[in-house]
N, C-alpha and C positions, 0 to 999 in steps of 0.2 A: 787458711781460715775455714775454707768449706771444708775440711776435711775432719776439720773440729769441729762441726757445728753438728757432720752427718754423725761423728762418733758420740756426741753428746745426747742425740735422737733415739739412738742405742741402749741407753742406758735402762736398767728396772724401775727406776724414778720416774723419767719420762714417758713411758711404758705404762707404767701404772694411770697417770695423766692421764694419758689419750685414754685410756678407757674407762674413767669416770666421764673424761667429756663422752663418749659415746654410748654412754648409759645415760646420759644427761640427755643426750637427742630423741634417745627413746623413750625417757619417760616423758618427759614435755613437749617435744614435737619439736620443730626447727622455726614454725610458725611463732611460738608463743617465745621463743631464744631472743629471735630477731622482732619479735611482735613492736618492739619500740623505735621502727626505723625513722618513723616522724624525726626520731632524737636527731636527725642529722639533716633537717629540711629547715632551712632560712627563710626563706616565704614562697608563697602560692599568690600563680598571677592568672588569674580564669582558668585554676586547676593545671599550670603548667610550676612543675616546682624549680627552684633555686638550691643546689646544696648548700651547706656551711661550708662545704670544699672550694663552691666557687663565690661566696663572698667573702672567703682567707685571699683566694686571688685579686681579686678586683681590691681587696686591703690596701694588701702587698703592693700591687701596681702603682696605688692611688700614694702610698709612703716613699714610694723608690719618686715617684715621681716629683714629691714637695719635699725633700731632703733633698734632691739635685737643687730645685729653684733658693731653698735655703742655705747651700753648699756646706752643709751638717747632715750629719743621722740622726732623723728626728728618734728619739727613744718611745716607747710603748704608751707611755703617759701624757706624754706632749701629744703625740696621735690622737687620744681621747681628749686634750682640750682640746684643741684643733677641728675635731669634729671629721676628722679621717672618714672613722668608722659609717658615718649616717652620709657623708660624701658616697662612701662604698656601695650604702644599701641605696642610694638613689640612680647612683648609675647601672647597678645592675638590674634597677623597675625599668630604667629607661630601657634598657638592651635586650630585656625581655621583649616589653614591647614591641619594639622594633621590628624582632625575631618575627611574633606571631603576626605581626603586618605582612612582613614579608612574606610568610607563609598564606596570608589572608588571598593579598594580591596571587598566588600562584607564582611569583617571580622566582625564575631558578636561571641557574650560570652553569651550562657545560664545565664538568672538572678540566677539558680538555682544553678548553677558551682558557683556563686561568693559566693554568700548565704553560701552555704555549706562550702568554703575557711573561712565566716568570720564566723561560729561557730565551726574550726578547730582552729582557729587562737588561741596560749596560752593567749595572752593579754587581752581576753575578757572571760577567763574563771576562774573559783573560784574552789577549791578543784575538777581539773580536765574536769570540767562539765562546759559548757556555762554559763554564768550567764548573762539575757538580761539587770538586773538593771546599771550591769557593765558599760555592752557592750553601755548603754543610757547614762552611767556619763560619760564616756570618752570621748564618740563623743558629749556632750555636749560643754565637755573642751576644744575639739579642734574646736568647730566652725561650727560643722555638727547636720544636722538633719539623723534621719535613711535614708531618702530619697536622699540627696543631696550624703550620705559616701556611700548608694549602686551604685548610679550615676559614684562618683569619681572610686570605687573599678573598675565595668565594664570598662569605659574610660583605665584604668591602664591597666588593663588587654588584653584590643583590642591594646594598643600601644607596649606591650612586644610581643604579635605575630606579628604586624608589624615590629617591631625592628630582631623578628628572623626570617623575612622572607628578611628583607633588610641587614642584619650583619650574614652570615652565621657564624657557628667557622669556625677560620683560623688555617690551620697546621703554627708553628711556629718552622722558619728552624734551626739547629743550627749554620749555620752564624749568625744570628742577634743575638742568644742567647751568642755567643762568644764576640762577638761586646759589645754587654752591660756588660759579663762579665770584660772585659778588662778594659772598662769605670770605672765600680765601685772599680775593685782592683788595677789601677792604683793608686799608693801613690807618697803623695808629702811631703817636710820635709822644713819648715818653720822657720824664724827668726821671733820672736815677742817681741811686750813689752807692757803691762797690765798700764794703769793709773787710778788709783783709784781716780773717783771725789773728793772726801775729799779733796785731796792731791792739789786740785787746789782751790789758792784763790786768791779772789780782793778784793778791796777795797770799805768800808759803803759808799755809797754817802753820802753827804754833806745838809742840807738843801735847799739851791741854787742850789745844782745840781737836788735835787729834784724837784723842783719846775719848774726849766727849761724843764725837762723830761717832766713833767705832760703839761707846756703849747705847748712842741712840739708836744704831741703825745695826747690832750687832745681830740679827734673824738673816742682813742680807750677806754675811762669810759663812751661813750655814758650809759646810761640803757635805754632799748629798753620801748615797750607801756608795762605799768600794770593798772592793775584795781582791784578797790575797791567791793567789793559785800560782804553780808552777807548772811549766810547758815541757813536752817532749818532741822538740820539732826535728823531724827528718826532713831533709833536703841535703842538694850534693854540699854544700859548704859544710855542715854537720858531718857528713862522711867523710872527705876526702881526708880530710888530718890523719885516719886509721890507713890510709891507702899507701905503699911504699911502690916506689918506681927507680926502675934502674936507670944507670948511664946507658945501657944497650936501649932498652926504650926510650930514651929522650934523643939518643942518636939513628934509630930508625924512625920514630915519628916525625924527626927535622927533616931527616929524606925522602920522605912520601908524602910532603908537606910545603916543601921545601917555595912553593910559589905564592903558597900564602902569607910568607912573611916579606916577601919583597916591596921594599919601601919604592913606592910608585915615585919617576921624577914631578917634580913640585915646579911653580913658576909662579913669581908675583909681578900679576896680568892686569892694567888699566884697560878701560873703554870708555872712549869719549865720542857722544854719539852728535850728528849734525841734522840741521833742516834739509842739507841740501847737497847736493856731488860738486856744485861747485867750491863751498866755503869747504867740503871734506879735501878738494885737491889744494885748495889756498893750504889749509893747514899741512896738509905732508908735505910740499913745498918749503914751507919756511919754517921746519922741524930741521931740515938739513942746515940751516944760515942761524940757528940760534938754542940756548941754554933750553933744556925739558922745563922750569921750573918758567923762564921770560915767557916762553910759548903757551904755556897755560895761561899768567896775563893775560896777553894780550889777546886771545878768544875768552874771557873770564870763566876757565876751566877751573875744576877743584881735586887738587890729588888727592886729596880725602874724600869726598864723593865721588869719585870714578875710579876709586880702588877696588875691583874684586876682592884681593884678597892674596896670599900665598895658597894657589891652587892648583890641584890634579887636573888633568886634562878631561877624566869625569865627571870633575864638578859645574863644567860649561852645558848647559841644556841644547844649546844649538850646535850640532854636529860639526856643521863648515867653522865653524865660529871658533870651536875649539880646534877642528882639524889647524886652522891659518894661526891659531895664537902658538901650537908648540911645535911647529916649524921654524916661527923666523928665530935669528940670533939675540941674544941680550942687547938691550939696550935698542931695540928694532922699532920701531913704530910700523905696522902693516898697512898696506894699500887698502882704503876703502871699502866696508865690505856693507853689503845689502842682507842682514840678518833678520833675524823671527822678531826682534826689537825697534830693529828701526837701521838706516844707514850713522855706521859704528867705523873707528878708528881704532886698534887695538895696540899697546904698548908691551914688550916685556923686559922688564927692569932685571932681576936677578932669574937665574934658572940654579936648581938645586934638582942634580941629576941621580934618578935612580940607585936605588944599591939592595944586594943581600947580603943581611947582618949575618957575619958568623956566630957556628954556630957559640960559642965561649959566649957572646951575648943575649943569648935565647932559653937559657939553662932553666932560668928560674922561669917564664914565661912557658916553655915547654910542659916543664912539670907540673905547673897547675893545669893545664890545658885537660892535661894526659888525670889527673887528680878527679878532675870533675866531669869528663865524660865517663870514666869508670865509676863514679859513683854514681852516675844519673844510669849507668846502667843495672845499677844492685839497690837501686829506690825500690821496684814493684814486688821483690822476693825478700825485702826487708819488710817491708811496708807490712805484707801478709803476716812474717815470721811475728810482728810486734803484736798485730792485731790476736795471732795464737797466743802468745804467752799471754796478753793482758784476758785473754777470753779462760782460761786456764787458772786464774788466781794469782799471778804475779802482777806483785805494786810496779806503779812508775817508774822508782827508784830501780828493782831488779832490771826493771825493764833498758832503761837506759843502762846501766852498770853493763850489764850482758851484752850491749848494740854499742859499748862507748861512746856514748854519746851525752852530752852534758846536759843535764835539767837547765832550763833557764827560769829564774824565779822571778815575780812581779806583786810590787805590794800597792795598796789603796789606788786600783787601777776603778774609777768611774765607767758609769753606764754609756760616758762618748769616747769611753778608752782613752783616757787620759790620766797621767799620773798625779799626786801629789802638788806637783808645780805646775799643773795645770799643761805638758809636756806628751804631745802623742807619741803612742810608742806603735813602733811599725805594725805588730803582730797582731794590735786590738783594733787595727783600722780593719776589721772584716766584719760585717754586719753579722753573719752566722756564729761565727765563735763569742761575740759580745754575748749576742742573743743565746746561746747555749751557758756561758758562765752566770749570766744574770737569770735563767730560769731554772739554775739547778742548785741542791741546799749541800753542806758538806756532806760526804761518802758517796752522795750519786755516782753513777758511772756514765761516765759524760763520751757520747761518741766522736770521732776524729772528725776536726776538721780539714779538709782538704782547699787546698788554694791553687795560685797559679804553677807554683813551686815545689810544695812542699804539704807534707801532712803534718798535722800538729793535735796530741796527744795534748788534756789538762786536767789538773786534778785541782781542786777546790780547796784549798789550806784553811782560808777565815773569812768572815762575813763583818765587815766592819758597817756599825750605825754610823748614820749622821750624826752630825756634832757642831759646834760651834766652832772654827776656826781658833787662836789665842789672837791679841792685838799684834804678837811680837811676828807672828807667821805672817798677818796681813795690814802689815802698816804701811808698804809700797802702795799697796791696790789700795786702802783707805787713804792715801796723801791723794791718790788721783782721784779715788772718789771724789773726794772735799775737794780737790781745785775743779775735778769739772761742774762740779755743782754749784762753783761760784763762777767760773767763766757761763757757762746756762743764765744765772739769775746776772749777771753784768750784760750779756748780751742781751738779755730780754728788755734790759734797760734802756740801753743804746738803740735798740729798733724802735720802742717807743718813740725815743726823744729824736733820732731821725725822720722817722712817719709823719710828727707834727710838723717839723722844719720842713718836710716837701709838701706839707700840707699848706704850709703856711711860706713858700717859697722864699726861706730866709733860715740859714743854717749858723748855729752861732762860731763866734770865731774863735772860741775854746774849746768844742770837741771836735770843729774841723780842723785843728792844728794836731789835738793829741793823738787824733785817729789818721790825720793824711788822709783826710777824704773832701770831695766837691760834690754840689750838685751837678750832674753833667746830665746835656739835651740829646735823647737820639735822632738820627735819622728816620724818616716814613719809613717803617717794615709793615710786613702782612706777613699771614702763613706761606703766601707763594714766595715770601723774599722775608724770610727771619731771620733777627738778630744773629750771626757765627757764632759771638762771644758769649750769648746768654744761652742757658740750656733749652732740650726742647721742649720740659715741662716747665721754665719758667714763661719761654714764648707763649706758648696753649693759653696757663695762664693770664698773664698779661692784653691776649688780644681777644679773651674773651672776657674783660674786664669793661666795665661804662667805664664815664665821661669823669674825672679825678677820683677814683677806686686805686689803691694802692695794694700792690703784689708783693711778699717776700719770699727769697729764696734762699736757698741754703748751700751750701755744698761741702766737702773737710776743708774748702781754706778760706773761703772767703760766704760773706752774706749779702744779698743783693734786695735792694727797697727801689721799687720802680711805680711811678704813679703817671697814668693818662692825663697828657693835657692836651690833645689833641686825633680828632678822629676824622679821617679823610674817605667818603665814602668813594664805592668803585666806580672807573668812567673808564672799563674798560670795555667798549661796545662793538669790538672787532672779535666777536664770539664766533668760535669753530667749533663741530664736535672733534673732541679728541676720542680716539679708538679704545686706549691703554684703559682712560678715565669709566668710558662708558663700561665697559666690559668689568672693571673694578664696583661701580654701581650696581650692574644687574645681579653679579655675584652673592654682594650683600646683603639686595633684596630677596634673592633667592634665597640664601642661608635661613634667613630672618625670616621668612614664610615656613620654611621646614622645619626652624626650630618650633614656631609657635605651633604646628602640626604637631610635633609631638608631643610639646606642654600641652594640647587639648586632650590630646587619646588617654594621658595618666587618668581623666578623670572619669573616663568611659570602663573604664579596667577594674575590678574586683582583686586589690592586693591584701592577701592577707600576711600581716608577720609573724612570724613564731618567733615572740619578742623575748619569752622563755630560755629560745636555746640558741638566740646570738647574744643573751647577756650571759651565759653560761659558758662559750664560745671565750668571749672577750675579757669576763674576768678570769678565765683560764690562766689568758696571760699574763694578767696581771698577779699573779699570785707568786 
């Protein structure tokens, strides 16, 4: 590829180029070329500028970050409802700031203090000792260069002496610590009643009912724009089918190989652990006088809970534990052992000993083996040779035909890479490749994408609009529309008409038969002792609820109405400071001073935006 790039440099076309650009420099000056550098300045914070480079990052960050909490890829346009973008531009006023405080104060960190922290750090170390390869794949994974993660570390570290010179520790009085005691051990004792969705039904729609749904509410089966493109992905699976391998190779590779296929011996291993060395000697005792299966009995042992498994002798984490389990004989129970778990009895029932499969069994297994290391090693010299021809004027089409390798095609693939049926297909779960087919029009020349695997080549076939789905495509998803919209309006029913009955401590005896439900009375809870059964937003809920206020909750199976009929305040006057509590307190209040420290300085600061060229910026993308 660079060989093509440099001959293409060569040329009298490109030749000619370069030297109108350099009669261009001399007649305008380089001054007045670049005179528009503003173009690429986000905003100004007391003359300290922001690129458009570094609020694409802090974007980026802010989208990677609320697509994890949404477990989707928010797309470009959902980001601007969202409010992403104006998220973006407030935290990099804030980090601005911050920067020029830190600088205000004079506060600086030895590069060599932080250094030394990150080869202290255990996450970057291997059998005790730094390991740098570590320490480069990790910050690989997260998105750092060495440079950028020493950068971030320093940063970190000038903002926590910042933080403890603006948050001192606060003494924390025991008024406020009684105050919150009192809060959390106030209890309250509740009427509830549990409705188990099952328990709530409507009725099938009708065909005509369907039908009328779908034409009222036909805007919501729009399907949004998809487009058609086919792929040219290299990886070793795409190669190896070109690859041919001999019997002499598959019977030298079994020999220089030969211990990697060795089926480890296997054992299906109980442990049953005891309180005590005495009740562990009762039981090996009276293993010798009766059935494995009585014996369990009578200590109410469980062969299903104290089964390990059928397992290697690798798969036991405690070394002794395993040493003693693939010694004794089948059928053995082991003497007592004092392990990393606790004092354990070890059992082994069947042993299934070791073997090396010949080779007649290995054939086909071999040869892929042999298939996809030789193609993983002609990926980097294919890779390039692709990149040549497509850079050369050769279509997709030549391009694979010549590489053997088969186009794979994709039609009305969505902006969350999903097909047709609403069905994710492997290759469009890649945030880059989406983003590269959704910003390019057909003919572009769209660049490869690279993955964990493989590179992947795509050409843009068609652009399909949105459209209205027919009824016949979504009369599944409209039957469930319609019933859930009548289980919605049935339940909204039923919570009324329950709310009253707790209101009115009298539940009728016709919807508590049709639903299987009672008013039932709790026990006194508090936040210190909350309900197991009830969630923890409906506890929060509920005990910060007055005196007959009624709470409902929800969950996929069931809906929960709970109304106060009793509030027990706290009489717990055997008050101590706790350590964990206080220190969780000061924390708080230190945050909460530092935070409000920095919402003051936004207003001391002269920000200006160049609102200009982040709407320029962002409907980029949009285009």
């Amino acid at each position: 590829m660079l060989n093509t790039l440099r001959k293409s440099v060569a040329g009298p076309f490109v030749k000619l180029l370069i030297g109108i650009l350099i009669l261009s420099f001399a007649v305008w000056g380089i001054q007045d070329i670049f005179g528009n550098y503003k173009n690429s300045v986000a905003m100004e914070i007391d003359g300290n500028e922001v690129s458009l480079d570094e609020l694409v990052n802090e974007y980026n960050y802010q989208l990677s970050a609320i697509s994890s909490q949404l477990n989707k890829q928010v797309s470009f346009n959902e980001s601007m409802s969202l409010g992403i973008d104006k998220i973006a531009i407030e935290n990099l006023i804030r980090k601005m700031i911050l920067q020029i405080e830190l600088n205000k104060y004079g506060i600086n960190i030895p590069e060599e203090f932080v250094a030394q922290k990150i080869v202290n750090d255990d996450a970057f170390k291997s059998d005790g000792v730094f390991n740098k390869a570590k320490y480069r794949q990790l910050l690989s994974f997260s998105g750092f260069s060495e440079e950028s993660f020493l950068i971030s570390e320093l940063n970190a570290n000038k903002q926590n002496q910042l933080y403890s010179l603006i948050a001192n520790k606060n003494h924390i009085p025991n008024t406020l610590l009684n105050i919150i005691n009192d809060y959390n051990s106030t209890e309250k004792v509740i009427n509830y009643i549990k409705i188990p969705k099952k328990n709530i039904i409507v009725k099938t729609p009708s065909e005509r009912e369907l039908l009328e749904f779908y034409d009222k509410f036909k805007n919501g089966y729009r399907k949004s724009e998809t487009r058609d493109f086919e792929a040219l992905i290299l990886n070793a699976d795409s190669l190896k089918n070109n690859i041919l391998v001999s019997q002499r190779e598959i019977q030298d590779y079994y020999s220089q190989n030969i211990d990697s296929f060795k089926v480890e011996e296997t054992r299906d291993v109980y442990q049953f652990f005891f309180d005590d060395l005495i009740t562990a000697d009762e039981f090996l005792a009276q293993s010798k006088n009766m059935s494995f299966e009585i014996l369990l009995d009578l200590y109410n042992l469980s062969r299903s809970d104290d089964y390990l498994g059928t397992i290697q002798k690798g798969d036991i984490l405690d070394s002794d534990l395993a040493e003693i389990a693939f010694k004794i004989d089948p059928k053995t129970f082991s003497d007592p052992i004092d392990g990393l778990l606790g004092l354990s009895i070890v059992y082994i029932d069947e042993i299934y000993e070791g073997y090396t499969p010949p080779l007649s069994e290995l054939v086909s297994t071999i040869e892929e083996e042999i298939k996809l290391e030789s193609a993983q090693s002609l990926m980097d010299d294919i890779f390039f040779s692709i990149e040549d021809d497509l850079l050369s004027g050769m279509n997709i089409q030549e391009v694979a035909d010549k590489n053997k390798i088969n186009l794979t095609n994709f039609s009305k693939i969505d902006i969350n890479g999903k097909d047709f049926d609403n069905n994710d297909i492997s290759i469009t779960q890649n945030d880059q490749l989406l983003e590269k087919l959704f910003n390019s029009d057909i003919g572009d020349f769209i660049e490869v994408v690279e993955t964990e695997d493989s590179y992947i080549w795509i050409k843009l076939n068609a652009i399909n609009q949105p459209y209205i789905r027919s009824f016949k495509d979504v009369r599944d998803l409209v039957t469930s529309d319609m019933i859930n919209q009548r289980l919605d309006k049935k339940e909204q029913e039923i919570i009324a008409e329950i709310e009253e009955a707790l209101i009115n401590n009298n539940l009728s005896q016709e919807i508590g038969e049709s639903l299987n439900i009672e008013i039932k009375k709790s026990e006194p809870f508090s936040r210190n002792k909350p309900i197991v059964e009830f969630s923890q937003d409906f506890n929060n809920r509920i005990l910060s609820s007055d005196m007959n206020e009624t709470i409902i909750g929800k969950s996929p199976d069931e809906i929960l109405i709970g109304k106060v009929v009793e509030i027990i305040p706290s009489n717990n006057n055997a008050f101590s400071r706790d350590n964990e509590q206080v220190e969780g307190l000061d924390y708080q209040i230190r945050s909460d001073l530092f935070e409000q420290f920095l919402s003051s300085l936004e207003d001391t600061y002269n920000v200006t935006l160049y609102q200009g060229n982040i709407d320029r910026l962002f409907n980029s993308q949009n285009q």
